[in-house]
Backbone bond lengths (Angstrom), bond angles and torsions (degrees), N, CA, C in turn:
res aa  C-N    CA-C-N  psi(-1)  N-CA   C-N-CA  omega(-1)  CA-C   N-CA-C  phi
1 X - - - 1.462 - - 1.533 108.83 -
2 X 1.027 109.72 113.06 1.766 113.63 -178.68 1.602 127.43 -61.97
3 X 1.347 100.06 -2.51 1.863 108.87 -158.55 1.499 94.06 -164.39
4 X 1.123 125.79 113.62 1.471 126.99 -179.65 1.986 99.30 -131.83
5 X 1.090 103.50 98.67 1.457 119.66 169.38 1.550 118.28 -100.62
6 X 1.000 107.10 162.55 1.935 119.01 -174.99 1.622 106.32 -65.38
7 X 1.071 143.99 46.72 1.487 156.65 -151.11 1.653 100.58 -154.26
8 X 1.503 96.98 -73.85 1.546 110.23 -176.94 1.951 97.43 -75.48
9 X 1.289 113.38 -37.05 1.798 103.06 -178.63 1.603 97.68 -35.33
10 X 1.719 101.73 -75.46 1.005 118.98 -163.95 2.219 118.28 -33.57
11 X 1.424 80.30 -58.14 1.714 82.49 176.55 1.663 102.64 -57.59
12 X 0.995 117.28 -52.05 2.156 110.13 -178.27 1.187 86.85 -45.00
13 X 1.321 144.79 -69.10 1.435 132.68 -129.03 1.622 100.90 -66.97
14 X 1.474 116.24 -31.38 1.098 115.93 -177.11 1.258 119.60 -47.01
15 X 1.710 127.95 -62.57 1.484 147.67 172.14 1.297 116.70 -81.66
16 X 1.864 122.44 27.97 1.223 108.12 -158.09 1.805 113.10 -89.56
17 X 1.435 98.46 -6.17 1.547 105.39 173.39 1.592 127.08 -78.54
18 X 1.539 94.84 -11.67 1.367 120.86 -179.18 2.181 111.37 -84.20
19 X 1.434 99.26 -36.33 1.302 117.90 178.07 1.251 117.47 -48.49
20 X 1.654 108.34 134.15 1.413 128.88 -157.28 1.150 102.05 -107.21
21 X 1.469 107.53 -66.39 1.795 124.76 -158.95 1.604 98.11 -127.98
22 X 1.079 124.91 168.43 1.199 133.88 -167.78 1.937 128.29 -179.72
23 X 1.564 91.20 92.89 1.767 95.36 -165.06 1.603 91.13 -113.12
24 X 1.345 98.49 122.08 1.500 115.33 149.93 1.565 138.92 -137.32
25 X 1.470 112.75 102.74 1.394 124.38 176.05 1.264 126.71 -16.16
26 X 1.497 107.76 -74.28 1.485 140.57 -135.62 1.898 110.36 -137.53
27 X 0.883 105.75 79.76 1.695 103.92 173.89 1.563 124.53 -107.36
28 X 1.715 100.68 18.06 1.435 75.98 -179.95 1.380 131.39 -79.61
29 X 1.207 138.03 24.37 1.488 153.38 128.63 1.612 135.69 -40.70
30 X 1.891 90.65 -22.64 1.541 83.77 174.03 1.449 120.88 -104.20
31 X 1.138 122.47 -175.49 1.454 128.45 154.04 1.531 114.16 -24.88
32 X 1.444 116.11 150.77 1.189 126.35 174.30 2.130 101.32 -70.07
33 X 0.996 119.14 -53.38 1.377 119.50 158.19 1.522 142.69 -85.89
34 X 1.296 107.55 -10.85 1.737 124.60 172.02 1.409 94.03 -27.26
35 X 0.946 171.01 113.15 1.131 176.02 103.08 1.507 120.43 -135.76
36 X 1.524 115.03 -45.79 1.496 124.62 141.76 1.204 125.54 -8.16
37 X 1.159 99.62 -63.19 1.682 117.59 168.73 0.945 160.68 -71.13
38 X 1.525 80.44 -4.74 2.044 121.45 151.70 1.438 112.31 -65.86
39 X 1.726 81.81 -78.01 1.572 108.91 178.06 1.852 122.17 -21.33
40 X 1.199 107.44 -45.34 1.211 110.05 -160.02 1.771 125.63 -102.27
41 X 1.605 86.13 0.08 1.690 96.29 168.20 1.715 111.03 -146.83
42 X 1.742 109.32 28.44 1.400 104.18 174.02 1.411 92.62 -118.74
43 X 1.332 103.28 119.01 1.449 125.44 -174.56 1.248 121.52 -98.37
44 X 1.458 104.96 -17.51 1.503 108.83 -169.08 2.060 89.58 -119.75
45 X 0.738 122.99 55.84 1.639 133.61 -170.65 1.558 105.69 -97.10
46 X 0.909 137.72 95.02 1.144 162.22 144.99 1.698 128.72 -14.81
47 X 1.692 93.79 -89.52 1.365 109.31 165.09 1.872 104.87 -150.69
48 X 1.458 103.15 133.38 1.061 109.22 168.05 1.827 96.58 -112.05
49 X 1.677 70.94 129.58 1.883 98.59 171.77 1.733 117.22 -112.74
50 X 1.398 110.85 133.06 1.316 97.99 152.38 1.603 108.96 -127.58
51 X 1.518 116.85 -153.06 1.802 114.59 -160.09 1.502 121.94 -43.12
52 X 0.215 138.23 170.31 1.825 143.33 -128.28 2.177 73.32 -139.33
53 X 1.705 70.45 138.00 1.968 74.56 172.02 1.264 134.96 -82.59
54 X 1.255 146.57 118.19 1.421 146.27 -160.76 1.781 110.52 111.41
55 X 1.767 109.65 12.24 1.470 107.57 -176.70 1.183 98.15 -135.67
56 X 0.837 149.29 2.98 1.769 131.98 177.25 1.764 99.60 -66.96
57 X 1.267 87.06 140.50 1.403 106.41 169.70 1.422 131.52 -122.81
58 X 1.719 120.87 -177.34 1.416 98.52 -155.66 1.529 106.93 -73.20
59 X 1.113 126.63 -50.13 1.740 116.81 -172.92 1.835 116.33 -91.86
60 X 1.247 101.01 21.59 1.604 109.00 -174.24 1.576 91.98 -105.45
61 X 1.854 106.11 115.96 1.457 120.84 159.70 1.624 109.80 -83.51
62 X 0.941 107.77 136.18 1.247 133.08 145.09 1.827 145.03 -48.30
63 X 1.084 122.61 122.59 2.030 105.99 -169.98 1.332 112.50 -46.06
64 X 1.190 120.88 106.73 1.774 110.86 157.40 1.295 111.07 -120.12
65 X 1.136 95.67 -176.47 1.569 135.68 -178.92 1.676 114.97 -122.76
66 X 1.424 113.18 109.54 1.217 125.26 160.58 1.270 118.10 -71.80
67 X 1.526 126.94 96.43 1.160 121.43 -165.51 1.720 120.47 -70.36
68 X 1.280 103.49 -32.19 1.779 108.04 -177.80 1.388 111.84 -97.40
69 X 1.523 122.62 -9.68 1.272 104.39 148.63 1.403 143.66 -79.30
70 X 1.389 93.65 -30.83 1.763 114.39 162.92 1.571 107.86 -67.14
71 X 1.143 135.20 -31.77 1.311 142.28 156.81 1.579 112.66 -41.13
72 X 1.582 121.02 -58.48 1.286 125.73 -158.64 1.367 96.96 -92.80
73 X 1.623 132.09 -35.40 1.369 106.25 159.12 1.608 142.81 -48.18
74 X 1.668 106.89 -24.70 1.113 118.77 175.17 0.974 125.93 -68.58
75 X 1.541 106.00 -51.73 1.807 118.43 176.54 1.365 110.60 -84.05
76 X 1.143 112.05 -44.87 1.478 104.32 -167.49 1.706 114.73 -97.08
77 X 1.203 120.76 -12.84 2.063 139.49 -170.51 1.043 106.52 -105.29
78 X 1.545 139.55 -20.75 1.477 140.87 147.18 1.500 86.90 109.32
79 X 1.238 109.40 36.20 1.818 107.19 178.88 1.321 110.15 -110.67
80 X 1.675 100.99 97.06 1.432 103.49 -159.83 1.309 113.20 -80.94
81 X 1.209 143.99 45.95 1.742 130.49 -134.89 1.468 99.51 -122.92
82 X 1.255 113.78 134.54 1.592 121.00 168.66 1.552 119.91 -91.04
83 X 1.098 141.05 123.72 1.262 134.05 137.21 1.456 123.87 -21.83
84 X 1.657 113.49 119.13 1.675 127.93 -156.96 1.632 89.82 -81.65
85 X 1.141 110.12 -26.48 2.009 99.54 -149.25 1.588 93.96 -67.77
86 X 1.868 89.43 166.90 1.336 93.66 -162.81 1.435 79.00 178.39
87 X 1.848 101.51 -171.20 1.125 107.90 -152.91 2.015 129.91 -49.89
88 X 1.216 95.80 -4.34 1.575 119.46 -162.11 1.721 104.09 -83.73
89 X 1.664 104.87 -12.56 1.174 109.55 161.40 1.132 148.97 -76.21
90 X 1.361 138.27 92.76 1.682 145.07 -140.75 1.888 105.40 -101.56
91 X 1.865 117.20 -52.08 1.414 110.64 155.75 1.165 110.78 -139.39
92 X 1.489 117.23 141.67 1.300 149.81 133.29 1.437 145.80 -51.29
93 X 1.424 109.20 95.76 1.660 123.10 177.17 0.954 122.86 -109.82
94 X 1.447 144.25 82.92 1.342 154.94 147.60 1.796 127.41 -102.53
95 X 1.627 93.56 148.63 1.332 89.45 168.66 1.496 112.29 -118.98
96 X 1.077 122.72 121.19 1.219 133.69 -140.83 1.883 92.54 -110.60
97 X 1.145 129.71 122.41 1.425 137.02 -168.27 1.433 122.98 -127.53
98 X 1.218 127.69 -161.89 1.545 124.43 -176.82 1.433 135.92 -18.61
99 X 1.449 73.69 66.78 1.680 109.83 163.56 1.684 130.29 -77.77
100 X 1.498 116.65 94.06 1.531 105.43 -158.25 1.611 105.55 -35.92
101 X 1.438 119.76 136.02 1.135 121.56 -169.89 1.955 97.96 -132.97
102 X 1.277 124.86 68.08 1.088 120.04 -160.64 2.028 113.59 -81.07
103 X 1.577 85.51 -7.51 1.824 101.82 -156.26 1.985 82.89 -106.82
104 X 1.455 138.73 -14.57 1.179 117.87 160.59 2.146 120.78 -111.26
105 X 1.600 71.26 115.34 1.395 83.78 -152.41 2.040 107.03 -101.15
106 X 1.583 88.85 4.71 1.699 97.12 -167.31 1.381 114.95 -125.69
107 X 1.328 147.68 91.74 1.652 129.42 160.81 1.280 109.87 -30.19
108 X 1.350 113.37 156.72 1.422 134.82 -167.36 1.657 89.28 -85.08
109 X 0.983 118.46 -29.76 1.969 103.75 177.24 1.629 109.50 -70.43
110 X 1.650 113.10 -12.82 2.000 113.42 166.71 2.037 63.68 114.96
111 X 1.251 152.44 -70.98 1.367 122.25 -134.34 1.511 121.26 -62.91
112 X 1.536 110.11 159.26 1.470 103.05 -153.75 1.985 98.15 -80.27
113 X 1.464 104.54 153.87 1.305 113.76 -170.16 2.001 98.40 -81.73
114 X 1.518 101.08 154.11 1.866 87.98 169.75 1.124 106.73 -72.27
115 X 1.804 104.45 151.39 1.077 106.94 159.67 1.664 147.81 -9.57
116 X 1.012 156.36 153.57 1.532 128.75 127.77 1.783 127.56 -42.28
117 X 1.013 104.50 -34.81 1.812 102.53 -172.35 1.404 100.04 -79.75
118 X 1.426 105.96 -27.67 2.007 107.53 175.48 1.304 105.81 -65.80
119 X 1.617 143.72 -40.48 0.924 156.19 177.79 1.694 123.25 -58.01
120 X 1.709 94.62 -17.20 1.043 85.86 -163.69 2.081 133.17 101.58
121 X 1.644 92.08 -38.53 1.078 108.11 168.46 1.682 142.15 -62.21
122 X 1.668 134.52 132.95 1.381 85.32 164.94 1.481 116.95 -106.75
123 X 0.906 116.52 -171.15 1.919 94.23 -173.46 1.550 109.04 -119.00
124 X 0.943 136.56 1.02 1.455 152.20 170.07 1.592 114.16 -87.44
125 X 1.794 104.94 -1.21 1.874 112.02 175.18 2.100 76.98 -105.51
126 X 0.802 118.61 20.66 2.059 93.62 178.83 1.086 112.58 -37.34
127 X 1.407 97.11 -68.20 1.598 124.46 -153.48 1.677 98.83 -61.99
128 X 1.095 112.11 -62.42 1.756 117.32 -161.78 1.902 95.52 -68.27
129 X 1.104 117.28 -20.18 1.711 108.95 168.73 1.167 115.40 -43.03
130 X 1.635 93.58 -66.91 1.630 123.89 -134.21 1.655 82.89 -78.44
131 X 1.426 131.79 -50.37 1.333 149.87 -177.91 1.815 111.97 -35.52
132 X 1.545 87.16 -39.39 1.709 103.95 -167.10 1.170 121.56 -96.37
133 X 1.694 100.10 -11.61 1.539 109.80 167.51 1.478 118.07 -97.42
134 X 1.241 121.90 -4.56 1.542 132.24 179.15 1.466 96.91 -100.56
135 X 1.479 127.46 -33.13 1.565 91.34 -175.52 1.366 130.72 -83.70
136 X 1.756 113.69 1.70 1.565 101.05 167.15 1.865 105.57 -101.91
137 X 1.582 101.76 -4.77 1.627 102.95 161.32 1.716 117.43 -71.27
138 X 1.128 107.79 -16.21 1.876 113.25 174.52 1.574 105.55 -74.48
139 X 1.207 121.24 -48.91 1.342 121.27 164.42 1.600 142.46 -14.84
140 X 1.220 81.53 -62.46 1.964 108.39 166.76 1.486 102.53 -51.65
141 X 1.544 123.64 58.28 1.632 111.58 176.67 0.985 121.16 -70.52
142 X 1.386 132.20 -15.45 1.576 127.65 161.83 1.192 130.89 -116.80
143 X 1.745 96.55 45.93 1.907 115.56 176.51 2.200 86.82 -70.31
144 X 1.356 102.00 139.71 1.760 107.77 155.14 1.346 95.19 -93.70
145 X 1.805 135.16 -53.17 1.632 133.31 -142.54 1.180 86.42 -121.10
146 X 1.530 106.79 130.08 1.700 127.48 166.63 1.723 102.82 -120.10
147 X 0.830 106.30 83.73 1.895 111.63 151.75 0.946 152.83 -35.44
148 X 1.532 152.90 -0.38 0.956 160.57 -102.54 1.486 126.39 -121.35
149 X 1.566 100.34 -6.14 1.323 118.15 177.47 1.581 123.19 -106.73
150 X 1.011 121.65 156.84 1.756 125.92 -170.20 1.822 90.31 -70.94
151 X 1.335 101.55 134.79 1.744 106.57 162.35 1.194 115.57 -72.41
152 X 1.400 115.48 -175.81 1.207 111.91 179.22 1.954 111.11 -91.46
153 X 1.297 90.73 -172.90 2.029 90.44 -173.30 1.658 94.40 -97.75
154 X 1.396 84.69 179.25 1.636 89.72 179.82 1.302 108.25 -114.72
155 X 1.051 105.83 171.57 1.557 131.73 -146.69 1.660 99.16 -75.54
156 X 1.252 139.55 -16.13 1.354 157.58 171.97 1.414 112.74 -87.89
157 X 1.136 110.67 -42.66 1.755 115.16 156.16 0.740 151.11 -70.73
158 X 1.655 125.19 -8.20 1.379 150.60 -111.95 2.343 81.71 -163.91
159 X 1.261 111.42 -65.22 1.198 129.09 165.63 1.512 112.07 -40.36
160 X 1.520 115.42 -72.01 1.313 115.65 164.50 1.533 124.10 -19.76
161 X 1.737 101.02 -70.28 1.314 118.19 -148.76 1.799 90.31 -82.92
162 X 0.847 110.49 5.13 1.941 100.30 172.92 1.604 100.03 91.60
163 X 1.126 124.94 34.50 1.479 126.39 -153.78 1.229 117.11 -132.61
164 X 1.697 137.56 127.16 1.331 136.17 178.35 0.988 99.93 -76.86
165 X 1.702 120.27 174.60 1.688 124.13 112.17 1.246 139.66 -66.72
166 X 1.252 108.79 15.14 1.809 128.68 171.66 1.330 106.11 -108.77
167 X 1.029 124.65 15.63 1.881 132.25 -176.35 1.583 98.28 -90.49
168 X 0.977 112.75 178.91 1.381 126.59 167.38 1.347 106.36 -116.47
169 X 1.326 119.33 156.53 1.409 120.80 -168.99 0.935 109.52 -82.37
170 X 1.742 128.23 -9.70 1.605 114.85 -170.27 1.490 101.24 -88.72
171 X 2.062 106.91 -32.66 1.531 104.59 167.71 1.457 105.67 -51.51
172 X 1.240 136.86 -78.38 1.351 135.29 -171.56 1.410 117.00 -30.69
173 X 0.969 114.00 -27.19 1.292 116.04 173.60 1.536 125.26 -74.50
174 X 1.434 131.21 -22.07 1.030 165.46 170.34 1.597 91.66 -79.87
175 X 1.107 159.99 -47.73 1.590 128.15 -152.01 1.690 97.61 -91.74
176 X 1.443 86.34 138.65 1.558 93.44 -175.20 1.299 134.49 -47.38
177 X 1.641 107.47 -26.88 1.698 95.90 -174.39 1.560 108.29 -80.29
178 X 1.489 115.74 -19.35 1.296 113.24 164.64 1.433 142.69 -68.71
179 X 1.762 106.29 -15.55 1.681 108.22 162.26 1.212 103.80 -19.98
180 X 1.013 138.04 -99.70 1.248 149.02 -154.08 1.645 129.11 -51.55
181 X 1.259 102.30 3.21 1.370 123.67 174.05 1.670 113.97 -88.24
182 X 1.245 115.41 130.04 1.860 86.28 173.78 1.661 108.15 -80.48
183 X 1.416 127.48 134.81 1.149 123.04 -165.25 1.837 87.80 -108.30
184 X 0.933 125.75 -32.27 1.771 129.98 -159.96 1.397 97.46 -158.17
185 X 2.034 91.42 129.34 1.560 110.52 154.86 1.398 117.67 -79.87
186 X 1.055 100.13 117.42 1.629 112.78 161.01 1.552 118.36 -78.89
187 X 1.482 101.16 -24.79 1.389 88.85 -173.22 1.690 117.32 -114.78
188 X 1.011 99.56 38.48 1.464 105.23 -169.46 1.547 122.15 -96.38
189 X 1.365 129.28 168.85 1.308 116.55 -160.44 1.816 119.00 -59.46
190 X 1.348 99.20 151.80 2.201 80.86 -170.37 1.614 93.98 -79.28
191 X 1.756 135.35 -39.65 1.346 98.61 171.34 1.871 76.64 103.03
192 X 1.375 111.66 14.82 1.950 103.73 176.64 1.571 110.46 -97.08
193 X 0.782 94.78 155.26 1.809 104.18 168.55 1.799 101.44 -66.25
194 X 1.118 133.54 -43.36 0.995 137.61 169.05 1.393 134.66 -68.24
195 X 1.031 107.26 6.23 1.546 134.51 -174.37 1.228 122.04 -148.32
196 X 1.596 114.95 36.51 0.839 136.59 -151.93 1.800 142.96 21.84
197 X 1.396 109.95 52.38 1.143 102.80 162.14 1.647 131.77 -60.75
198 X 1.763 89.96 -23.43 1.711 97.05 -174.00 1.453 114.98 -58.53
199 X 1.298 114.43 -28.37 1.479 127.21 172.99 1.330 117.94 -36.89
200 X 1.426 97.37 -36.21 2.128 105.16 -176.68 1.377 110.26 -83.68
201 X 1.671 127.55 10.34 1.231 116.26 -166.51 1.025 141.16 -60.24
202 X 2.521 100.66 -13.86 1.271 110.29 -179.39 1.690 125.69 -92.28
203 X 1.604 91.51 18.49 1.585 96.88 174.65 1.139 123.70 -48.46
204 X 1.372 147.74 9.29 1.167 137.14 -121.25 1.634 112.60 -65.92
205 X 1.530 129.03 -12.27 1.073 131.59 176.33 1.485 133.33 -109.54
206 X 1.167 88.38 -9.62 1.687 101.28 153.68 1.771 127.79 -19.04
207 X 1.101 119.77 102.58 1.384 120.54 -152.62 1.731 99.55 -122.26
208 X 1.300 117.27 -39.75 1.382 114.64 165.75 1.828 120.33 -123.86
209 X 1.338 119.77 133.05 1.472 104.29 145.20 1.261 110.97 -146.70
210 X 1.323 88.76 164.60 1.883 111.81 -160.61 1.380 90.25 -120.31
211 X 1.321 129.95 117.41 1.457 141.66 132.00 1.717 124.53 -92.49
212 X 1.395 106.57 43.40 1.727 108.82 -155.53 1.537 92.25 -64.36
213 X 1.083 136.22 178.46 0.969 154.51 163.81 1.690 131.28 28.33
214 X 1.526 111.93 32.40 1.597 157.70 -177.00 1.660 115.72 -88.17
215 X 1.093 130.32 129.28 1.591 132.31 160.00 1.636 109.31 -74.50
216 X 1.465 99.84 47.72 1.411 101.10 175.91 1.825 114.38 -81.81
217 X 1.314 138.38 173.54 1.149 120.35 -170.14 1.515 105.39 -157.89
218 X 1.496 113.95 58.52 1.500 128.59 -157.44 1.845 81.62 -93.56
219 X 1.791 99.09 130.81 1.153 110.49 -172.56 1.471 99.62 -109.33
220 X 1.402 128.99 -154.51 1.305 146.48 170.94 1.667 106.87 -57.09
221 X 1.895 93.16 -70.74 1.381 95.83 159.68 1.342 148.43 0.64
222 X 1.610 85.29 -74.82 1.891 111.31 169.79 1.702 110.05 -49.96
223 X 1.007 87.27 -46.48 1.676 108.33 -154.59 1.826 93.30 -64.21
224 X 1.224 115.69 -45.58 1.233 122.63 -165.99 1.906 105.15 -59.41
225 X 1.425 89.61 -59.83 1.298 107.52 -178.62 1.722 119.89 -62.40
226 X 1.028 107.53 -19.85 1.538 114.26 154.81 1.412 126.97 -64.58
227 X 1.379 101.22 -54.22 1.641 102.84 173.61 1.653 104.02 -66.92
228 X 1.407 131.88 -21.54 1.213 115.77 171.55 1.454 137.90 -58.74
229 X 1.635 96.41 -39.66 1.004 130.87 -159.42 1.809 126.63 -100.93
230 X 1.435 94.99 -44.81 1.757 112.46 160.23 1.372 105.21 -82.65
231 X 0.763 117.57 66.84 2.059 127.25 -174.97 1.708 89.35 -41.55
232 X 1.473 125.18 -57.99 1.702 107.53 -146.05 1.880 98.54 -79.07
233 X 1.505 101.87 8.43 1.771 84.17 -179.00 1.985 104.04 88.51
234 X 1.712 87.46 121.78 1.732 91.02 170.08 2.022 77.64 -89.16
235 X 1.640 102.82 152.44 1.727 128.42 174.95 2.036 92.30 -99.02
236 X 0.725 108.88 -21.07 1.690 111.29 -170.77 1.673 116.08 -139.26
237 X 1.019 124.29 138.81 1.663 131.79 172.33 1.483 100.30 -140.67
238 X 1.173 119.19 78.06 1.604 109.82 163.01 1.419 122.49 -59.47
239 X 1.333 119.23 175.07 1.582 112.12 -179.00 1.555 135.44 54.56
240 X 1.557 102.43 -28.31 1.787 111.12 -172.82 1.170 117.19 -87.51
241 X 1.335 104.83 164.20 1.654 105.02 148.97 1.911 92.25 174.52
242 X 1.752 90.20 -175.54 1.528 78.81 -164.03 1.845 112.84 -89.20
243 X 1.529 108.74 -12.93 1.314 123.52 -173.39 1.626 125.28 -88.24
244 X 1.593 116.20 4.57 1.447 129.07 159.45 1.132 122.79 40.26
245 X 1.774 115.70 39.59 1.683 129.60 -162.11 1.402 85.99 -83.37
246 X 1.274 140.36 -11.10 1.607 95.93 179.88 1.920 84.83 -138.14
247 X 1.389 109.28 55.92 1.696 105.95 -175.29 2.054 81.93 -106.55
248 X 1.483 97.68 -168.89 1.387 102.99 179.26 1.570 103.58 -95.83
249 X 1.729 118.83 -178.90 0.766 144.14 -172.44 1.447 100.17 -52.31
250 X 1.703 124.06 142.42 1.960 105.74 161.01 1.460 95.81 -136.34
251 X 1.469 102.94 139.66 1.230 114.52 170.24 1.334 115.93 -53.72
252 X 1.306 91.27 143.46 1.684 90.67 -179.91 1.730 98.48 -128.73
């Protein structure tokens, strides 16, 4: 669905326990979390999709998930609600966002990132976020496609803004008509064993994931513990690797 406004929410919400598959483009009409509200009573959920890679455009958002606000409603708003998905889940498309990110402190162009308290964020909840959003993501034991990274733009946007598909994304990020585009999460999950990646251990079929363009910070470590753990082998890792030449700044 290319355009998902509070009209059509409303009608999904109706049959949403009934819901199989689920593609949505274009949400910037809904709630900063409307999606929550999928999540937590579609039981029979299939695959959630959003834009298809090679089409995002410049003022078209994408489905996310605010992770620390959906966090602070839970713990702190008396919003006790679990995420339904579970094993019935085959792929996964989210963009998963404001994630205390206290350890990326640099854009990939060297300028300094805001604060956490500018953000909104605090940075001393990291751990218990990132923790609380993987354990109903561990669930999904027979997800193959994990999503988690921004796609690429399309070829009309990319054209506009003075921009190849032979660019690098941090150049792309730099041409002016694209400021205003989000080109890179900064605040997105780091993807650590310590921050709970171990939580995902029962993926066992996990065949692709994409963290493209994420302040994720999957080390050797990670890497090890994956091959331990995803016994049949991820066939694809978009976005990763263990040497983070074009990730942000990390405290050291």
């Amino acid at each position: 669905m290319p355009m998902f406004g509070t009209f059509a929410f409303s009608a999904l919400m109706k049959n949403v326990e009934t819901l199989e598959a689920l593609q949505i483009e274009g949400a910037e009409e809904l709630g900063m979390n409307a999606l929550v509200d999928v999540l937590c009573p579609a039981g029979n959920l299939r695959r959630l999709e959003g834009i298809a890679d090679g089409q995002r455009k410049r003022f078209r958002m994408e489905i996310l998930l605010h992770a620390y606000e959906t966090y602070l409603d839970h713990v702190d708003g008396g919003v006790y609600r679990s995420w339904v998905l579970g094993p019935s889940m085959e792929h996964f498309q989210l963009r998963i966002e404001g994630v205390p990110r206290p350890n990326a402190l640099c854009q990939r162009n060297g300028e300094e990132q805001p604060t956490q308290g500018e953000l909104g964020l605090d940075p001393f909840s990291t751990f218990h976020v990132q923790r609380w959003i993987n354990i109903p993501l561990g669930r999904m034991t027979e997800l193959e496609e994990f999503t988690l990274g921004l796609q690429y733009l399309s070829t009309s946007t990319m054209e506009y803004a003075g921009a190849n598909p032979s660019m690098s994304q941090a150049a792309m990020e730099e041409a002016a008509p694209l400021k205003d585009t989000r080109m890179f999460n900064y605040q997105s999950l780091e993807s650590l064993l310590e921050s709970g990646l171990y939580l995902l251990a029962e993926l066992k079929e996990l065949r692709m994931l994409d963290l493209r363009s994420s302040a994720h910070y999957i080390g050797v470590a990670e890497l090890e513990w994956m091959h331990r753990n995803w016994t049949k082998g991820l066939k694809s890792g978009r976005g990763w690797s263990v040497y983070h030449a074009e990730g942000p700044a990390a405290k050291t």
